[in-house]
Steps between C-alpha positions, in 0.01 A plus 500: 500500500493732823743622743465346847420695770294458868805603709416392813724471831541204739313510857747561769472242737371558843755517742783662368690718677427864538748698282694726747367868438856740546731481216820348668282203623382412083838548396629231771227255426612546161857456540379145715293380184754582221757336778280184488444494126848545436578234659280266402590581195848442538491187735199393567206509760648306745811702517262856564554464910387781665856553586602515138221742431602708749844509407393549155313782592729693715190482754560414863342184596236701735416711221426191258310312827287884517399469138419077484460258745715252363621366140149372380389817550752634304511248188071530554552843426759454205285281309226747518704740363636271203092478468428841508817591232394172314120565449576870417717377256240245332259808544708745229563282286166348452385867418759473194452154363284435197319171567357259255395193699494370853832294419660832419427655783563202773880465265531863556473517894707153524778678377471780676522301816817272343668827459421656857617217638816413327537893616464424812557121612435616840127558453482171324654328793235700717203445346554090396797391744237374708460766793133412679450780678140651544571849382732331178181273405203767561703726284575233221152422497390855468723565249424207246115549527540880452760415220234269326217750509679748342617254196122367510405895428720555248424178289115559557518908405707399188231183393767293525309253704099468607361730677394289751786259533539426887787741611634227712615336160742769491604448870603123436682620222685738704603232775590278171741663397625634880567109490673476188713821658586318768576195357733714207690678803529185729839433497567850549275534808630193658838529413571844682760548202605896523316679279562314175231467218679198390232273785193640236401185268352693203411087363224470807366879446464354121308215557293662757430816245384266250215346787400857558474574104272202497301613771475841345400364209213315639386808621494708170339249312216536735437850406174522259528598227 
């Protein structure tokens, strides 16, 4: 048995915008992004016009144009933050779980996630209503690899796996069960519903936890003995 451990924090994408340095200007940006969440939250992505946000905000539309370009930029910069909040989240609690095998571990984070987003349906709708932009994809993709490593660490400082397994084994088992996320939220994505956890099919999270378990399994049983 060990506790798991190797906190490690996702790469900020290049790109991003510079945070504004003078208090006034972080609390505005701030007021924009919990605007935006809120929203989202509440109604949906489409609905989180920069217009709403504004009005949201109590920010004047120049101020919101002086802090973002335009509403990618500010639902780019949203889903980093869900990242950021997310992956610090995944990051204490790994330091308290006591892990027994892989399965255990890739169960563990899965619900962690299922819970964040039912939390927050607009981060689901962010990250897997199908938004293409190339700041949303470079910092998905940075995000799942550095995800992976870290559960690759953990499983190889605890001998829960080989030593020498390939660590992109972990990394398709991260994007599996992204998918089976995705495909578990779905309706919920699509739908736009407001902010109801009713859209979440716990039957497709079930039948794509017990394809990860198997997976995990595999893995274990590689481990010498």
């Amino acid at each position: 048995m060990t506790t798991a451990s190797v906190p490690r924090r996702a790469p900020t994408p290049e790109g991003s915008r510079r945070a504004p340095v003078q208090e006034r200007s972080r609390q505005t940006v701030t007021r924009i992004l919990d605007a935006a969440a809120a929203i989202a939250d509440e109604q949906g992505v489409d609905a989180a016009t920069t217009r709403a946000i504004a009005d949201r905000a109590g920010v004047s539309y120049p101020s919101l144009y002086r802090f973002f370009a335009d509403r990618d930029a500010i639902l780019d910069e949203l889903l980093e933050r869900h990242c950021a909040e997310l992956d610090a989240r995944c990051m204490e609690a790994e330091r308290t779980w006591t892990i027994n095998s892989a399965a255990e571990l890739i169960n563990n984070e899965l619900d962690l996630h299922v819970l964040y987003y039912r939390l927050h349906p607009g981060s689901a709708r962010l990250w897997m209503g199908g938004r293409t932009s190339a700041t949303v994809t470079k910092h998905v993709r940075a995000r799942m690899k550095t995800l992976a490593d870290r559960i690759h660490q953990i499983l190889v400082a605890a001998d829960l796996i080989p030593a020498d397994t390939d660590p992109r084994t972990m990394l398709v088992a991260v994007e599996m069960a992204d998918r089976v996320l995705e495909l578990s939220f779905r309706h919920s994505t699509e739908s736009g519903a407001e902010g109801d956890t009713a859209e979440f099919d716990p039957d497709v999270l079930d039948i794509g936890r017990r394809a990860l378990n198997a997976f995990a399994s595999d893995l274990s049983r590689r481990r010498p003995t």
